[in-house]
SELODREN-85413 format. One record per atom (N, C-alpha, C): residue in three letters; atom name; x negated, y negated, z. Coordinates in pm, whole numbers. Example, Ala and Ser with C-alpha at 12.3 -4.5 7.8 and 13.67 -1.06 7.14 Angstrom:
<rec residuo="ALA" atomo="N" x="-1319" y="569" z="780"/>
<rec residuo="ALA" atomo="CA" x="-1230" y="450" z="780"/>
<rec residuo="ALA" atomo="C" x="-1320" y="330" z="780"/>
<rec residuo="SER" atomo="N" x="-1285" y="225" z="708"/>
<rec residuo="SER" atomo="CA" x="-1367" y="106" z="714"/>
<rec residuo="SER" atomo="C" x="-1290" y="-3" z="787"/>
This chain:
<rec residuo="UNK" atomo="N" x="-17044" y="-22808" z="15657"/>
<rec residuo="UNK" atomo="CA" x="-16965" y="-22921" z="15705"/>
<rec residuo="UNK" atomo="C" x="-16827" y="-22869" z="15743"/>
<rec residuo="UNK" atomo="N" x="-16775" y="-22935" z="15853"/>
<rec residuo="UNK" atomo="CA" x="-16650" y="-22850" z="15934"/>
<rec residuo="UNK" atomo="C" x="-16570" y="-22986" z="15897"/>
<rec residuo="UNK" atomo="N" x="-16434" y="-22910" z="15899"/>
<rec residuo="UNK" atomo="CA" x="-16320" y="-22983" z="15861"/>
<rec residuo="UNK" atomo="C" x="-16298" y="-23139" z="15937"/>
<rec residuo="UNK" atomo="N" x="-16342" y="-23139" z="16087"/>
<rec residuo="UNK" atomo="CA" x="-16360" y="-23219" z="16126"/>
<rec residuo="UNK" atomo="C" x="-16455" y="-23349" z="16090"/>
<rec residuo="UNK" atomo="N" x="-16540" y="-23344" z="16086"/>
<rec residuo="UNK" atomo="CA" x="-16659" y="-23405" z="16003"/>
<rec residuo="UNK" atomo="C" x="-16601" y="-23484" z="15901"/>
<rec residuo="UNK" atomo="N" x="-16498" y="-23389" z="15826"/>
<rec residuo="UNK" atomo="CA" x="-16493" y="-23435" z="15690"/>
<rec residuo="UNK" atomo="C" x="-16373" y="-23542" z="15712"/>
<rec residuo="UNK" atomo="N" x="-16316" y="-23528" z="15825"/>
<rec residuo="UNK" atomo="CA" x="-16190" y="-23622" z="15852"/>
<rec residuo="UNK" atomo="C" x="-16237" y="-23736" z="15858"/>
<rec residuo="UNK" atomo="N" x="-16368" y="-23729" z="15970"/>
<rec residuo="UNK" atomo="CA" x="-16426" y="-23846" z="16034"/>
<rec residuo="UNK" atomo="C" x="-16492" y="-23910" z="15931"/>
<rec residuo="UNK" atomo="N" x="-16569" y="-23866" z="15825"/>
<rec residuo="UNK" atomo="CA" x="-16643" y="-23951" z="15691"/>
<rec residuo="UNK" atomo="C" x="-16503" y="-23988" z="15632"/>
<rec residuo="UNK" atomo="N" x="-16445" y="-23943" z="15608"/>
<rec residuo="UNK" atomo="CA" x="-16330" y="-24000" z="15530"/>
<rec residuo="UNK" atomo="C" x="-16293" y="-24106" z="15568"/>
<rec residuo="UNK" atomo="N" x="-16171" y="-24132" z="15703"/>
<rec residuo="UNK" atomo="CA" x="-16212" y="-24215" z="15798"/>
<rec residuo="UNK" atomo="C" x="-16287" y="-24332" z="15793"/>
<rec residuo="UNK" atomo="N" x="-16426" y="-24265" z="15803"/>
<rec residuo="UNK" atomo="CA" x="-16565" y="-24423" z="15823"/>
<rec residuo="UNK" atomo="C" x="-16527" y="-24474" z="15666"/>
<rec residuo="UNK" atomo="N" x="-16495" y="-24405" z="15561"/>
<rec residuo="UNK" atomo="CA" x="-16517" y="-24462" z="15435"/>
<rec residuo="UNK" atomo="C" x="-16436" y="-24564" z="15387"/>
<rec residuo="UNK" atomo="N" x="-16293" y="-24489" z="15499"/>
<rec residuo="UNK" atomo="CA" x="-16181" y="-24593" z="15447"/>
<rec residuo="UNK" atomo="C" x="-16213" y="-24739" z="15560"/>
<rec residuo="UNK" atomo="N" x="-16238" y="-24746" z="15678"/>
<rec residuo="UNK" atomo="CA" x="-16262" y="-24845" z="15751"/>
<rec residuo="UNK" atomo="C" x="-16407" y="-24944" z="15661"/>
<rec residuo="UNK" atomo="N" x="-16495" y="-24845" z="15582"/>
<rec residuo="UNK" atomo="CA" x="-16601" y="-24978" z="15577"/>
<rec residuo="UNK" atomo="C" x="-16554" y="-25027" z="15421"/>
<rec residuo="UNK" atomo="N" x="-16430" y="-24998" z="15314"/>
<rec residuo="UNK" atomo="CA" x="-16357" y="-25063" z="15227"/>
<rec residuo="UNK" atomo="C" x="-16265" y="-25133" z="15229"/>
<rec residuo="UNK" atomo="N" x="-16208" y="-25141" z="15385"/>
<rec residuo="UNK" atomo="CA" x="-16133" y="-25210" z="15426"/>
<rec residuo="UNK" atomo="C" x="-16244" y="-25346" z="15488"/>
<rec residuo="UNK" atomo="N" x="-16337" y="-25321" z="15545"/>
<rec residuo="UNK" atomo="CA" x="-16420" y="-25417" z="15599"/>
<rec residuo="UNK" atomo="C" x="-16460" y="-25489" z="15474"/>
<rec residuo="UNK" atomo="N" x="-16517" y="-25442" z="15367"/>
<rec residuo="UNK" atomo="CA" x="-16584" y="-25451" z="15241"/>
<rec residuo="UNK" atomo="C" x="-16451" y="-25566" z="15197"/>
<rec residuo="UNK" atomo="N" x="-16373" y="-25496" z="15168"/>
<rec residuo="UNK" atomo="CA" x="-16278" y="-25607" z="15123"/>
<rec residuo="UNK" atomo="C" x="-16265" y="-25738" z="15147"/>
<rec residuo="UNK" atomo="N" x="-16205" y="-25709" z="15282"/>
<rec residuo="UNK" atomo="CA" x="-16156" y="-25867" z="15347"/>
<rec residuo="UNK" atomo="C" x="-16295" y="-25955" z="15373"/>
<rec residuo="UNK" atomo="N" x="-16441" y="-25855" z="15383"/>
<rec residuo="UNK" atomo="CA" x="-16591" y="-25982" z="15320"/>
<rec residuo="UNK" atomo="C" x="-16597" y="-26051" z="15207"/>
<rec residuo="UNK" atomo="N" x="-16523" y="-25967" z="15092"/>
<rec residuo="UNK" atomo="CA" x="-16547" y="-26030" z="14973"/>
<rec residuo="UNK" atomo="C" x="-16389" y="-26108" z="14973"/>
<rec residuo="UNK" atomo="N" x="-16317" y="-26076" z="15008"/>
<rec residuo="UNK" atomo="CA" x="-16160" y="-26187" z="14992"/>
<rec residuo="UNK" atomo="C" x="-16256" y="-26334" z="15109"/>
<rec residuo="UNK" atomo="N" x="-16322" y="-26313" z="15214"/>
<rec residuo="UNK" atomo="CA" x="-16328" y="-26445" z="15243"/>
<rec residuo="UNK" atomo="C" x="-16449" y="-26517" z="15144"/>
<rec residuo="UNK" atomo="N" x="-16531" y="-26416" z="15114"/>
<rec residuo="UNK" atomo="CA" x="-16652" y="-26490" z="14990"/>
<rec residuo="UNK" atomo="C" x="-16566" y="-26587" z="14907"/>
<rec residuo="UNK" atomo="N" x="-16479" y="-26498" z="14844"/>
<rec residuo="UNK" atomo="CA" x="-16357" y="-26534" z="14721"/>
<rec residuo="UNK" atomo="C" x="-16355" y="-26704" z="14759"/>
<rec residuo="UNK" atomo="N" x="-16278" y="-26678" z="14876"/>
<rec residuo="UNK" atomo="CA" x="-16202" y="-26805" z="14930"/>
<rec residuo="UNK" atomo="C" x="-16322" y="-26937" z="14946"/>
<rec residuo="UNK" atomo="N" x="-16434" y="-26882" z="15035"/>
<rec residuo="UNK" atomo="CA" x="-16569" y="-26986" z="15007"/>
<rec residuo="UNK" atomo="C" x="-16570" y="-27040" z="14872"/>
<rec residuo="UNK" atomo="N" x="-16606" y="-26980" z="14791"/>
<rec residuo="UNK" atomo="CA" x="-16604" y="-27005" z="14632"/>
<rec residuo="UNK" atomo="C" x="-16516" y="-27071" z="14598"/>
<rec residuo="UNK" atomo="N" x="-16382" y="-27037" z="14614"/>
<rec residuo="UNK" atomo="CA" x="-16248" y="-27126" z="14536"/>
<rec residuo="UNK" atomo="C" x="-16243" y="-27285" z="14595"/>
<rec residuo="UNK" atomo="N" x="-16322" y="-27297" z="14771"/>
<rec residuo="UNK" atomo="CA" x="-16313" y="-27424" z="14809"/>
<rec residuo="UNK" atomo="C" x="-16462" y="-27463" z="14759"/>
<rec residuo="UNK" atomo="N" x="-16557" y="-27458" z="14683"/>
<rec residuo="UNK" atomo="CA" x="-16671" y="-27519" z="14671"/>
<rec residuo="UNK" atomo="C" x="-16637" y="-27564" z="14518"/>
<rec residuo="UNK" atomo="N" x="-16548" y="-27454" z="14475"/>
<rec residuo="UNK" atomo="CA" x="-16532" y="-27508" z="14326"/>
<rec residuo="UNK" atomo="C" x="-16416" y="-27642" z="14339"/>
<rec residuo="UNK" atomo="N" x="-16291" y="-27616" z="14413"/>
<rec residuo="UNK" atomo="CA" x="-16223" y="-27718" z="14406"/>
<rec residuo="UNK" atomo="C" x="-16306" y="-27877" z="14448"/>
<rec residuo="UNK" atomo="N" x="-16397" y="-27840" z="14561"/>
<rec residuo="UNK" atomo="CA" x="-16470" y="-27936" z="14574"/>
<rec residuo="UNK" atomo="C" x="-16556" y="-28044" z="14450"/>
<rec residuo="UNK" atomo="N" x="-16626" y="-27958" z="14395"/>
<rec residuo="UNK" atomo="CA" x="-16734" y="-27985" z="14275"/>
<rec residuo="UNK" atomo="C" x="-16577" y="-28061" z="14136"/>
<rec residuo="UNK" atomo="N" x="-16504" y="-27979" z="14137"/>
<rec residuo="UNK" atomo="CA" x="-16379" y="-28064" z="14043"/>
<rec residuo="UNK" atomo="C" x="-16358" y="-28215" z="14102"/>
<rec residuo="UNK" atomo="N" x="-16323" y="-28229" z="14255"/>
<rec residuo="UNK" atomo="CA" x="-16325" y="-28365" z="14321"/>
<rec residuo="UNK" atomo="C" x="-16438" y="-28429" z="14298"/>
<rec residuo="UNK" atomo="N" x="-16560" y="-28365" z="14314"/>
<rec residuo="UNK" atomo="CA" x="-16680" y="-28510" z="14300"/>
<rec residuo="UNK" atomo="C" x="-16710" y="-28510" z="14131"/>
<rec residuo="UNK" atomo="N" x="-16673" y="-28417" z="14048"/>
<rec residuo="UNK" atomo="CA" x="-16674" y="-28433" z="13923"/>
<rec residuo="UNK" atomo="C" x="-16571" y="-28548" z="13875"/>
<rec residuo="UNK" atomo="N" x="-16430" y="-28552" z="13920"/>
<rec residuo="UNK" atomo="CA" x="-16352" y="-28651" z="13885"/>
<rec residuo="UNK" atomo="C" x="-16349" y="-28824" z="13935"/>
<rec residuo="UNK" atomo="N" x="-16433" y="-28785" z="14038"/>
<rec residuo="UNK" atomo="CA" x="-16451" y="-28922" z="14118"/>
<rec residuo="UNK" atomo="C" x="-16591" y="-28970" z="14078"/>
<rec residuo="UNK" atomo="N" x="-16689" y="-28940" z="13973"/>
<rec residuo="UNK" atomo="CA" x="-16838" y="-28922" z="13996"/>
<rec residuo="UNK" atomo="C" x="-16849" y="-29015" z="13818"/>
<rec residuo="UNK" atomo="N" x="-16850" y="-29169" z="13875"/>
<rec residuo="UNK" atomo="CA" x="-16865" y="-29282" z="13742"/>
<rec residuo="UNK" atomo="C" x="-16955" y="-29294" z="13693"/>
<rec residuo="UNK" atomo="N" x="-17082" y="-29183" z="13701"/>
<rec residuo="UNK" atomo="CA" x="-17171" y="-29193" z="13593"/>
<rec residuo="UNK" atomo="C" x="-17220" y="-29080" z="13509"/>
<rec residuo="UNK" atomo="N" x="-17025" y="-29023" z="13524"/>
<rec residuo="UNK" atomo="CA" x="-17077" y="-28952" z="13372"/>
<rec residuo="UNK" atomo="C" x="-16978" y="-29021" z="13293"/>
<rec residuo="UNK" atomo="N" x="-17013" y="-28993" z="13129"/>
<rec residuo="UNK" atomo="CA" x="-16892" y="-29043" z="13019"/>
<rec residuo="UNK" atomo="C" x="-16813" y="-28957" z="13075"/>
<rec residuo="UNK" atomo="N" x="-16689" y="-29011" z="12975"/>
<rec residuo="UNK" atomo="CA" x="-16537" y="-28910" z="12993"/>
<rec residuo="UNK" atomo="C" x="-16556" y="-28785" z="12933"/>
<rec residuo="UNK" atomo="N" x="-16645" y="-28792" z="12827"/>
<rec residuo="UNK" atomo="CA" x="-16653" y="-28630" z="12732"/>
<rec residuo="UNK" atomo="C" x="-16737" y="-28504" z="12877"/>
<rec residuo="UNK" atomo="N" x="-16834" y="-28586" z="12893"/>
<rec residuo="UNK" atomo="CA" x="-16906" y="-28461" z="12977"/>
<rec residuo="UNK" atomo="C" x="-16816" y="-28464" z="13047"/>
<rec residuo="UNK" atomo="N" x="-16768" y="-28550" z="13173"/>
<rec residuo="UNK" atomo="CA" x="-16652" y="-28518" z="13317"/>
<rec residuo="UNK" atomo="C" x="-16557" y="-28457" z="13258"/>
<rec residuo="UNK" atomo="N" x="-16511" y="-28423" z="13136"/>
<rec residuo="UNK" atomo="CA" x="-16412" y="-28375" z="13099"/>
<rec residuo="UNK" atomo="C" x="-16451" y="-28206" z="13116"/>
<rec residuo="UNK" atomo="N" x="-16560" y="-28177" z="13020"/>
<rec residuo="UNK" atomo="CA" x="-16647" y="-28100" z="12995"/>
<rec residuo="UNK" atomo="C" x="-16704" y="-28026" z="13129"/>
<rec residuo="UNK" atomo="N" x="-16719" y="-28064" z="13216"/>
<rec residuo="UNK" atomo="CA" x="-16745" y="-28020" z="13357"/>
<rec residuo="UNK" atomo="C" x="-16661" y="-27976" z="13437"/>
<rec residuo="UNK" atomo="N" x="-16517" y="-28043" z="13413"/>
<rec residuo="UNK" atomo="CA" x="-16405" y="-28010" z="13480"/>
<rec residuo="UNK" atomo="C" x="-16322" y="-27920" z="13441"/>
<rec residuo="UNK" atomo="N" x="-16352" y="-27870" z="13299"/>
<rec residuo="UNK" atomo="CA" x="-16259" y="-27749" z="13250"/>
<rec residuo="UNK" atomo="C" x="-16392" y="-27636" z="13260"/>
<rec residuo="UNK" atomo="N" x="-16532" y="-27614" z="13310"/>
<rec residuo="UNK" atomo="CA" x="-16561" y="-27539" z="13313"/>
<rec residuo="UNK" atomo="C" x="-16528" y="-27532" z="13437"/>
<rec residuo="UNK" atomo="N" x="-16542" y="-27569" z="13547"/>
<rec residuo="UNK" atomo="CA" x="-16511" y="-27565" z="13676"/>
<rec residuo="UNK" atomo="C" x="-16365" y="-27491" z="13726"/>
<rec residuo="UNK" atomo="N" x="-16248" y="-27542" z="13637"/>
<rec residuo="UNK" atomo="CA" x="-16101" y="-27523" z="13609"/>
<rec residuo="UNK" atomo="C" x="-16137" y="-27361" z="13545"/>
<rec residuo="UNK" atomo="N" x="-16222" y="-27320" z="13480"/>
<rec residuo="UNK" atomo="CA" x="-16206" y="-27248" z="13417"/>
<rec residuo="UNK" atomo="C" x="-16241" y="-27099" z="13514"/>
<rec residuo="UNK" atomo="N" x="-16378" y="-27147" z="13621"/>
<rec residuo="UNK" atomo="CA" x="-16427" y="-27045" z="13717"/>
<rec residuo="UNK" atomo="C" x="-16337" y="-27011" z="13803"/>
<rec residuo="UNK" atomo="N" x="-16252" y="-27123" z="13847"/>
<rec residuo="UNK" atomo="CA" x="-16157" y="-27131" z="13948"/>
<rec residuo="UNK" atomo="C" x="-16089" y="-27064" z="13884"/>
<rec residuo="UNK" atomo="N" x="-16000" y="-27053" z="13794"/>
<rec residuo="UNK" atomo="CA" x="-15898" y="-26971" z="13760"/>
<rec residuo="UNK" atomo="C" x="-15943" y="-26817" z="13799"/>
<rec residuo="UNK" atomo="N" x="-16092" y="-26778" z="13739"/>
<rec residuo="UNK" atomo="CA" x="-16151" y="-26630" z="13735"/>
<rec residuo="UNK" atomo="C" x="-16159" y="-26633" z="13895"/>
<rec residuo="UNK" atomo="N" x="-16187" y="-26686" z="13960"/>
<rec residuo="UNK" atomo="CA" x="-16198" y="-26644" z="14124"/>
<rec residuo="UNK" atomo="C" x="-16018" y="-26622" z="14206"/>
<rec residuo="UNK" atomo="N" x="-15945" y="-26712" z="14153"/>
<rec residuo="UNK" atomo="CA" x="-15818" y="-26689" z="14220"/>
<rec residuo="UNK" atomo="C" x="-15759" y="-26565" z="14141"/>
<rec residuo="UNK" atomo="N" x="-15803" y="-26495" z="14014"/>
<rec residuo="UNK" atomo="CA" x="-15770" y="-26384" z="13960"/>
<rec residuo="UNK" atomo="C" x="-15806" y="-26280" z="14064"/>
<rec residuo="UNK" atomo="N" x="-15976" y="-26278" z="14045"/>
<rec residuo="UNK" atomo="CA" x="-16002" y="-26182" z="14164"/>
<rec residuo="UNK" atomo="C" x="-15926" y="-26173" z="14294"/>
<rec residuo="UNK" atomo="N" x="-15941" y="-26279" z="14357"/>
<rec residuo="UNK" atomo="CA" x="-15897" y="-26324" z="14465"/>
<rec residuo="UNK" atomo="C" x="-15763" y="-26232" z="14502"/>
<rec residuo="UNK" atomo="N" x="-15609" y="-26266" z="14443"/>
<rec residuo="UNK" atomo="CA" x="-15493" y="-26222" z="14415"/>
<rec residuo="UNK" atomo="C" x="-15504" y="-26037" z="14369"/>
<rec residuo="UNK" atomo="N" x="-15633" y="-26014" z="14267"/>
<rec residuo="UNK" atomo="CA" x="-15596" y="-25879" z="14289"/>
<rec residuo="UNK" atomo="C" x="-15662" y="-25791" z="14415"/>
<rec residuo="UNK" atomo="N" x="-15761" y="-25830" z="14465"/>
<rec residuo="UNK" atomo="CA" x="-15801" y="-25782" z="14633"/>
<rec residuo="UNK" atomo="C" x="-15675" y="-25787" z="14702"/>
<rec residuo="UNK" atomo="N" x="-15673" y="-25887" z="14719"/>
<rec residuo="UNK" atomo="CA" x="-15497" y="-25943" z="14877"/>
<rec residuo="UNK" atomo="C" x="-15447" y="-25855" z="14793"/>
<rec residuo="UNK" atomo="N" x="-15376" y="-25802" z="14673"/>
<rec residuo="UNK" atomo="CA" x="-15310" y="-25693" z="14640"/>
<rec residuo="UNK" atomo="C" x="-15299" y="-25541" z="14671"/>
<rec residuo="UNK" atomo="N" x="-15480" y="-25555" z="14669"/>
<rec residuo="UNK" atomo="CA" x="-15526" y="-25386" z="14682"/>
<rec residuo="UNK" atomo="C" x="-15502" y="-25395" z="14833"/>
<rec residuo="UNK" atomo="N" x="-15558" y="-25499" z="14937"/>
<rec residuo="UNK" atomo="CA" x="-15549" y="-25475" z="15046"/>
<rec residuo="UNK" atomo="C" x="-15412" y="-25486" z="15120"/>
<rec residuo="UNK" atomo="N" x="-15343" y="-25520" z="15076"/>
<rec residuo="UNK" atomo="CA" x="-15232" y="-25480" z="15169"/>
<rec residuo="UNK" atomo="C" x="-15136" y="-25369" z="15115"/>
């Protein structure tokens, strides 16, 4: 393998982690709006008691937090 070669894999490796990234930062973002969503029809949704809607909404609160974690440290790595 010639020095060249090795520029060009290097190169492809850094372009398809850069691609890799910003797929999974927009996944991220899908996710953070399906969860905020599911919190809205959880809070608006009168046939559950208050214990479960409560119960539904801090697990929901709880995923969301773990996705905007991820989320924030990607946009970090990537720029």
């Amino acid at each position: 393998m010639n020095i060249s070669s090795i520029s060009s894999n290097a190169a492809s490796s850094s372009s398809y982690a850069t691609s890799s990234t910003s797929a999974t930062i927009a996944l991220l973002k899908k996710q953070i709006q399906a969860l905020e969503q599911k919190i809205k029809e959880a809070n608006s949704d009168s046939s559950q008691d208050a214990k479960t809607k409560q119960q539904s909404i801090q697990q929901y609160q709880a995923q969301l937090t773990q996705l905007e974690s991820q989320l924030a440290k990607l946009q970090s790595k990537s720029s």
